[in-house]
C-alpha positions in Angstrom: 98.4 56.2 -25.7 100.4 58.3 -27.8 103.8 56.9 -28.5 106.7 58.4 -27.6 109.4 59.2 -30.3 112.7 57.3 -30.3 116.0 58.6 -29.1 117.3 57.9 -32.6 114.9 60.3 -34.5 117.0 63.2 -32.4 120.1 62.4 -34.7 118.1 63.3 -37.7 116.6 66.9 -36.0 113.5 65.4 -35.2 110.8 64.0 -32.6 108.8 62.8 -35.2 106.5 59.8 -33.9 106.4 56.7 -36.2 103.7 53.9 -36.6 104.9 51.7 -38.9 103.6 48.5 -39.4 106.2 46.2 -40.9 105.7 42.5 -41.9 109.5 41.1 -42.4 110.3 37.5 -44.1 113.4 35.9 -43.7 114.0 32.8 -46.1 115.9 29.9 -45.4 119.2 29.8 -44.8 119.2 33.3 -44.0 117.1 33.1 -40.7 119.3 33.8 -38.3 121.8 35.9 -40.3 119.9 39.1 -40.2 118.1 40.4 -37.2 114.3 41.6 -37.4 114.9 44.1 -35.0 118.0 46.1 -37.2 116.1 45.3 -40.3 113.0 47.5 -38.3 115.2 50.7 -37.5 116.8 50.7 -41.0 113.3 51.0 -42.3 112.0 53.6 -39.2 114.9 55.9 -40.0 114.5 56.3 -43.4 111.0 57.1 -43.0 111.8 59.7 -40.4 114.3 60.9 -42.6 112.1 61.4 -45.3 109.4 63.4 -43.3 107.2 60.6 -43.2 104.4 61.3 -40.0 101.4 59.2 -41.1 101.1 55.6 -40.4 102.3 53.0 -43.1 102.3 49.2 -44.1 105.7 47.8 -45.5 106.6 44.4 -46.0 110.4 43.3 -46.3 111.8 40.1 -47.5 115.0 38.8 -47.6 115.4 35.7 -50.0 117.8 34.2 -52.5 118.7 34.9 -56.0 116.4 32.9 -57.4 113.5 34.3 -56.2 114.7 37.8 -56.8 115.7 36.6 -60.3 112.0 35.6 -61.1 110.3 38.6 -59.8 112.5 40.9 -61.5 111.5 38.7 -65.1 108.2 38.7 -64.0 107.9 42.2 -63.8 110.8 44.2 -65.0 111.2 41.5 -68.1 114.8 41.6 -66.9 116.3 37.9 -66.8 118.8 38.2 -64.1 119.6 38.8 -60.5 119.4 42.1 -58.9 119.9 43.5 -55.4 116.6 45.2 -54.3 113.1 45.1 -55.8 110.7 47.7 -54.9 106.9 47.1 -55.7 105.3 50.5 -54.7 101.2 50.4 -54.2 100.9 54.1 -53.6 103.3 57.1 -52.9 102.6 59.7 -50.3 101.8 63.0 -52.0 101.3 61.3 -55.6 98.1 60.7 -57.3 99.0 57.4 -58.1 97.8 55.3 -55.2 94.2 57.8 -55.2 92.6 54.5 -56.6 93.0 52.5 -53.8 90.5 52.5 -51.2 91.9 53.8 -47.8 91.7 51.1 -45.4 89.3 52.5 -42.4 92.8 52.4 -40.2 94.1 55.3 -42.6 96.9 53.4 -43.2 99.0 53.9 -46.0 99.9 51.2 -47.6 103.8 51.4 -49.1 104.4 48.3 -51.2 107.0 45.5 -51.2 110.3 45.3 -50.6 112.5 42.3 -52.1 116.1 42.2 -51.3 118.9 39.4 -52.2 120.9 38.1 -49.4 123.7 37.0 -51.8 123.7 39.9 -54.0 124.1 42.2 -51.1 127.0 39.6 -50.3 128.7 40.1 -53.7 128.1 43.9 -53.3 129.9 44.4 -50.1 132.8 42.1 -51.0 133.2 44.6 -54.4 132.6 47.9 -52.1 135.0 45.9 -49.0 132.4 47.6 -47.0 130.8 45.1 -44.4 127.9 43.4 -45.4 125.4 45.1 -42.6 126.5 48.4 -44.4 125.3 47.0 -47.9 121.9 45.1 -46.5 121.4 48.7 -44.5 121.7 50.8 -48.2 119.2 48.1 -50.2 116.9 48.3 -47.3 116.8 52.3 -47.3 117.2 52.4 -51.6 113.9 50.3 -51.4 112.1 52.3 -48.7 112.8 55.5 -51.1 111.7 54.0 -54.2 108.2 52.7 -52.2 108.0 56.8 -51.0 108.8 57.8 -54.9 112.2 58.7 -55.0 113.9 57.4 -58.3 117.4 57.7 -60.1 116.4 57.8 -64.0 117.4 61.7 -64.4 120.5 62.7 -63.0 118.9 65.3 -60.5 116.3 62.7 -59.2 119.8 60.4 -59.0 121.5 63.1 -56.6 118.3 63.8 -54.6 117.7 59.9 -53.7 121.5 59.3 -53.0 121.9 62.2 -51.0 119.1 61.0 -48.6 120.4 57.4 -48.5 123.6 59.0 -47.4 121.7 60.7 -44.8 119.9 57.5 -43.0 123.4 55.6 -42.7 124.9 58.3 -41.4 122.0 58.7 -38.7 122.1 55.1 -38.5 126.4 54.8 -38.1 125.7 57.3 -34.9 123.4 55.3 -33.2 
């Protein structure tokens, strides 16, 4: 059965259908603070947004400073905190992910997506935005960097933000 597209999709001038497989972890104490279910449509709208039609594999954590602390000096050599890590295993349209066998379910297979709960927290006190609107930006910031979208040259900066601005504003109508 082919599935139907989602009433939200309309906002963004679309009736794009969506298969998106998406494995989301919730640490303790945060369980219960953030619901699976928003966390979902964040990440569905800002692959809609982005044009995104084949199916994909995500996985989304939310976790604590200290975890988010090690990966980043694990693998950015950056000893400190940050608000979103994005560990991309292939980008649609790049050559980068060519190496990776295609599983047979033609899935494409995004990457990881590390976000900290208290970070976000410290953001959207700084911003006095609420903290739904800050979790909703690092969630969509790391979707973009999974689909290639960066912000080390000043055009790449204004391309990425531009879109992010895009999928709160579909998600704010909703």
């Amino acid at each position: 059965m082919t599935p139907l597209p989602h009433p939200r999709y309309d906002l963004l001038g679309t009736n794009a259908m969506l298969n998106c497989r998406l494995s989301i972890q919730i640490e303790e104490p945060f369980v219960g603070l953030v619901a699976e279910d928003w966390l979902r449509r964040v990440v569905e709208t800002t692959l809609v947004a982005t044009g995104i039609s084949e199916p994909v594999n995500i996985g989304l954590v939310i976790a604590d400073d200290d975890t988010v602390r090690e990966l980043n000096r694990s693998y950015r050599g950056v000893d400190g905190t940050t608000d979103v890590l994005a560990f991309a295993l292939s980008q649609p349209g790049s050559d980068e992910g060519e190496h990776f066998v295609m599983p047979p379910d033609k899935t494409l297979h995004l990457g990881e997506i590390f976000i900290s709960y208290r970070q976000a927290e410290r953001q959207a006190e700084e911003q006095q935005h609420p903290l739904e609107r800050e979790l909703a930006l690092l969630v969509i910031h790391g979707v973009l960097h999974l689909l290639g979208y960066e912000h080390e040259r000043p055009e790449a900066e204004e391309r990425m933000r531009a879109m992010e601005t895009k999928v709160l504003d579909a998600l704010e109508k909703e």
